[in-house]
C-alpha positions, 0 to 999 in steps of 0.5 A, spaced: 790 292 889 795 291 884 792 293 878 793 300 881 801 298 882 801 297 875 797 303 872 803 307 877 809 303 873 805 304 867 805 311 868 811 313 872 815 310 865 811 314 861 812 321 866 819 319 866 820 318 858 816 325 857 821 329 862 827 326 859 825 327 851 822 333 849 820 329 842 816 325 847 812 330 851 811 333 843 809 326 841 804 326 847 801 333 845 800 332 838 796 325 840 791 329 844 790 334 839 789 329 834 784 325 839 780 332 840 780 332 833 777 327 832 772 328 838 770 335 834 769 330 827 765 326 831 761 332 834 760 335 828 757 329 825 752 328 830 750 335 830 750 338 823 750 333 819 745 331 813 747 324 813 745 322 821 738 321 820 737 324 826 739 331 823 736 329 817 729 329 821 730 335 823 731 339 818 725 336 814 721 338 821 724 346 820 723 345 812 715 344 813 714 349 819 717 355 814 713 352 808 707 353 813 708 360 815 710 361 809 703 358 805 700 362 812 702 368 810 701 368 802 694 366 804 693 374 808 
């Protein structure tokens, strides 16, 4: 139970400093879109990247199915 209480007064100073200061609440807008940021780099490396193995595997399956259609096609 007093971890709550903690968590409040830890947040409750954090509120109060961000009514009072306009650079604070600008300090705290700027961290959010820097963590959203971040999570987007994060995002785009898992899903397009060459480097993640994974994705690599992926286009190595794509890249032999087109060059089967591709030999299929050419032997009509």
């Amino acid at each position: 139970m007093t971890t709550y209480y903690v968590y409040f007064f830890i947040f409750a100073i954090i509120g109060y400093f961000i009514v009072t200061d306009n650079s604070v609440a600008r300090l705290f807008f700027y961290l959010g879109q820097l963590t959203r940021l971040q999570y987007e780099k994060a995002k785009w490396w898992v899903l397009y990247s060459p480097n993640n193995p994974i994705v690599r595997l992926a286009i190595k399956r794509n890249s032999d199915r087109m060059a089967r259609e591709i030999m299929k096609d050419f032997k009509k």
